[in-house]
C-alpha positions as CSV (number, residue, x, y, z in Angstrom):
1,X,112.7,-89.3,-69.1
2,X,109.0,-90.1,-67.8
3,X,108.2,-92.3,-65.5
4,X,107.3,-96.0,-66.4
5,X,104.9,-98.5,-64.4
6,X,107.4,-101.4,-63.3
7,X,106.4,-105.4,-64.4
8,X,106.3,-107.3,-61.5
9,X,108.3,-110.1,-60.9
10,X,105.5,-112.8,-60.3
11,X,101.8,-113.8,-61.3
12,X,98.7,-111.5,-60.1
13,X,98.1,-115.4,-58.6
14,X,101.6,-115.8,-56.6
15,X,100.8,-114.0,-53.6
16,X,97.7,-115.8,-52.5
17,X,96.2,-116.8,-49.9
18,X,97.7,-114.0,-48.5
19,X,96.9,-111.0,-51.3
20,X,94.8,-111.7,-53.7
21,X,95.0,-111.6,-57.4
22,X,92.4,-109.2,-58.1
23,X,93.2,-106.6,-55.6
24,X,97.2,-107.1,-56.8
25,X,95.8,-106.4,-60.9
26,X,94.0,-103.5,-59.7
27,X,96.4,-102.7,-57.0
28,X,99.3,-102.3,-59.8
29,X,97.5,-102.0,-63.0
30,X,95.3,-99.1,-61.9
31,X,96.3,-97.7,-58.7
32,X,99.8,-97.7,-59.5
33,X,99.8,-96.4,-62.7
34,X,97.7,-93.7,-61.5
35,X,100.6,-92.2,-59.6
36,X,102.9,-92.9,-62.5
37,X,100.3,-90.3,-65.1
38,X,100.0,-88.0,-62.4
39,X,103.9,-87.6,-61.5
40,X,105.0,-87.3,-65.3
41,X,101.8,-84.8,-65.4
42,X,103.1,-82.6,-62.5
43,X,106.7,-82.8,-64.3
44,X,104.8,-81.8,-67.7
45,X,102.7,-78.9,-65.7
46,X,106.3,-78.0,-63.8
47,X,108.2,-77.5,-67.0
48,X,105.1,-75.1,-68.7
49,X,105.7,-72.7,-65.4
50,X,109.2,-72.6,-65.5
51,X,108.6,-71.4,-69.4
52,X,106.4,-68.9,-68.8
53,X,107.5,-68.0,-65.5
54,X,104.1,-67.8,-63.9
55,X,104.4,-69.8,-60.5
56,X,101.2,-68.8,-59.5
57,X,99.9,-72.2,-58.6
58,X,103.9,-73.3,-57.4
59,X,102.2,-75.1,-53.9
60,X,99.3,-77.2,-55.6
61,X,102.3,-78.4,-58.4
62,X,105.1,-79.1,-55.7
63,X,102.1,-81.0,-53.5
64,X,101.2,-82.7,-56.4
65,X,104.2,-84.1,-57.8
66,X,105.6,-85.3,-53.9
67,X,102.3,-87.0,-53.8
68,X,102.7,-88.8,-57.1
69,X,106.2,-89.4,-57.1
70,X,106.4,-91.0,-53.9
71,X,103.2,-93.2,-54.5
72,X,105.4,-94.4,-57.8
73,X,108.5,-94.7,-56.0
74,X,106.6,-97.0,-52.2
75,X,104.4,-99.0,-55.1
76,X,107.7,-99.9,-56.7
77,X,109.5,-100.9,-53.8
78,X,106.6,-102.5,-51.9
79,X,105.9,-105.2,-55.1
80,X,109.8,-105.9,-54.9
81,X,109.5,-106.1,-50.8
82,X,106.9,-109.2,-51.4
83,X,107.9,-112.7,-53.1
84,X,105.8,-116.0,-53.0
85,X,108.6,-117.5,-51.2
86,X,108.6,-114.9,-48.6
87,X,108.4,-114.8,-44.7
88,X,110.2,-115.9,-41.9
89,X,113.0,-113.4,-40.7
90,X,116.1,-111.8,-42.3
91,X,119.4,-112.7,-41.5
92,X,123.3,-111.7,-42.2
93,X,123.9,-108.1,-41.8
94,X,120.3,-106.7,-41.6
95,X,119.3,-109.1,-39.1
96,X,122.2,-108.0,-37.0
97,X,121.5,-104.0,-37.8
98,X,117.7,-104.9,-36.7
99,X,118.9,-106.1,-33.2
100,X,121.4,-103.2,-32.7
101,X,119.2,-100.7,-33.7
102,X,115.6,-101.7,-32.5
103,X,116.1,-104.5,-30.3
104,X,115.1,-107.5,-31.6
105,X,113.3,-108.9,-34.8
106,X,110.2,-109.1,-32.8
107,X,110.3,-105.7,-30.8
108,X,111.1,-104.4,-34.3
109,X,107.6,-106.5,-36.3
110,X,106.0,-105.7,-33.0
111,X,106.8,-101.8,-33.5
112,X,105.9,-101.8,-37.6
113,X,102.8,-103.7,-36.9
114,X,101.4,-101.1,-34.7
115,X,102.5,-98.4,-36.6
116,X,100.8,-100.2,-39.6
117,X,97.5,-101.2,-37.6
118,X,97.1,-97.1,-36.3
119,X,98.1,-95.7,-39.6
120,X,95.5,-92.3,-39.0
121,X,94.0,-92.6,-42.4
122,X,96.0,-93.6,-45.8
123,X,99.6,-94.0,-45.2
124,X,102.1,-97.0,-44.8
125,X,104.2,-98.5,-42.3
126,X,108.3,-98.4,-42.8
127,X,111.1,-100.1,-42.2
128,X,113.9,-97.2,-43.2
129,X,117.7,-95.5,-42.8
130,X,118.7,-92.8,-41.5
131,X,122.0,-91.8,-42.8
132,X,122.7,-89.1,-40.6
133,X,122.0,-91.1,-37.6
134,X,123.7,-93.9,-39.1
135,X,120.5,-96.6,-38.0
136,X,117.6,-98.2,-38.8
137,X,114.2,-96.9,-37.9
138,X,110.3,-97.6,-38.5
139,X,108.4,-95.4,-39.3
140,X,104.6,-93.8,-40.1
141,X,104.1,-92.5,-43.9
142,X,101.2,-90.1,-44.0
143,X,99.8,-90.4,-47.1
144,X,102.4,-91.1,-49.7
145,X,105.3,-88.5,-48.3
146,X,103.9,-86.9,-44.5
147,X,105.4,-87.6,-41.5
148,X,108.8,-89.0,-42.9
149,X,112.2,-88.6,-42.0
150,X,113.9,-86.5,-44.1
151,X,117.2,-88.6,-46.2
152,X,116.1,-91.8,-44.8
153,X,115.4,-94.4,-48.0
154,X,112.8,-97.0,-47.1
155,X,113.9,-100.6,-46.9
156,X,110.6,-102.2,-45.9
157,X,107.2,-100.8,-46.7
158,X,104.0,-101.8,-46.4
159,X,100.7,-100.7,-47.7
160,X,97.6,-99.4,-45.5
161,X,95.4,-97.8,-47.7
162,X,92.3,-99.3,-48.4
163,X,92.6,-100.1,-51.6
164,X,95.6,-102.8,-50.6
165,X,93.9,-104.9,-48.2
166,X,90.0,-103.8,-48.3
167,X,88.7,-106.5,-51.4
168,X,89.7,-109.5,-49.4
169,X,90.2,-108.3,-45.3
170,X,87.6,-105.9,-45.6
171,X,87.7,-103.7,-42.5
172,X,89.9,-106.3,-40.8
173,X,93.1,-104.6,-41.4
174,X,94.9,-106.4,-38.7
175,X,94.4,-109.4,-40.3
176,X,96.7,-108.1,-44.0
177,X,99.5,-106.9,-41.4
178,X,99.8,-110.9,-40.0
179,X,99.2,-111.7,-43.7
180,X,102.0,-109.3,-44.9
181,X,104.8,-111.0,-42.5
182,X,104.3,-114.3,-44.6
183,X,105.2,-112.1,-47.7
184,X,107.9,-110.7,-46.7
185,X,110.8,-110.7,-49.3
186,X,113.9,-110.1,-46.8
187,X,116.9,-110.9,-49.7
188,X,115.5,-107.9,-50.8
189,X,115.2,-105.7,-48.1
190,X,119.1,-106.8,-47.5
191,X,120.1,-105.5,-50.4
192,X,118.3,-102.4,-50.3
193,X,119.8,-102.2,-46.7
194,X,123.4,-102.9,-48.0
195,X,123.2,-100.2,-50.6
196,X,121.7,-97.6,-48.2
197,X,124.5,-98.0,-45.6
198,X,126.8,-96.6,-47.7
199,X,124.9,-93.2,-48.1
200,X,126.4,-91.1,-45.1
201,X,125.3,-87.9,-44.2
202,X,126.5,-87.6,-40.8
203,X,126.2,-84.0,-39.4
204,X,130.3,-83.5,-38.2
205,X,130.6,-81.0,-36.0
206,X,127.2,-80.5,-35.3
């Protein structure tokens, strides 16, 4: 089955003052579906080798298609993780799990800002589980798939690549991190947080 470049849920429009419309259409409409051609192209190009058995290229195709596929797979949570009704602060069980596990709400926004503001290059900022560890945790996404932990699902993720932020905050990227918080869809994150509990991969014995 190929991958398929998710509708969103609201208008390019919705999201503003806080993202604009025209960095959202080209944001999702080309960016997006940029990842989504080039992971069903690494499958494609992955499928040929395995054929004809020549895996002389194996590193540039497994490189490629963890680039792609998680590009697809952050795009398509981080439109979901932002609602024009957004913002504030979760609460119920994730709100709970946020205090046990980092603190506080604001030690934890405090900790995912700065992780988004120093992002070294293109990457993201996360708000993810570890189901080995059993917890929550932020952190830094080189990229589209460096520097993560490995198992733990994102909840929360947001975008620090230019091409999220740069038409309308320009080189003021601090500025879409404070605009972010207000966009914040945290029913979401919950549920994405409820389901990802359940995943245990606890190390017994270990």
């Amino acid at each position: 089955m190929a991958y398929t470049l998710p509708d969103l849920t609201y208008d390019y429009a919705a999201l503003e003052p806080h993202l604009s419309a025209r960095i959202l259409e080209l944001h999702h409409d080309k960016h997006h579906k940029a990842y989504v051609d080039g992971a069903n192209k690494a499958l494609d190009t992955l499928k040929q080798a395995r054929e004809s058995g020549d895996f002389g290229s194996i590193n540039q195709l497994e490189k490629n298609l963890a680039f792609h596929l998680s590009g697809h797979v952050l795009h398509s949570l981080f439109w979901r993780n932002m609602s024009p009704e957004g913002g504030d602060k979760p609460d119920g069980d994730l709100a709970t799990a946020i205090d046990e596990h980092l603190g506080s709400f604001d030690g934890f926004k405090a900790q995912m800002t700065e992780a988004a503001n120093n992002v070294q290059g293109s990457g993201w900022a996360a708000l993810s589980w570890d189901p080995v560890g059993q917890r929550l945790i932020v952190e830094q996404v080189y990229d589209h798939q460096g520097n993560v932990g490995q198992g733990g699902p994102p909840l929360l993720v947001l975008d620090m690549w230019e091409h999220a932020y740069y038409l309308q905050y320009e080189n003021r990227k601090a500025e879409w991190v404070q605009a972010f918080w207000e966009i914040v869809n945290w029913p979401d994150v919950a549920d994405r947080f409820a389901k990802a509990r359940t995943l245990d991969l606890a190390l017994t014995g270990s």
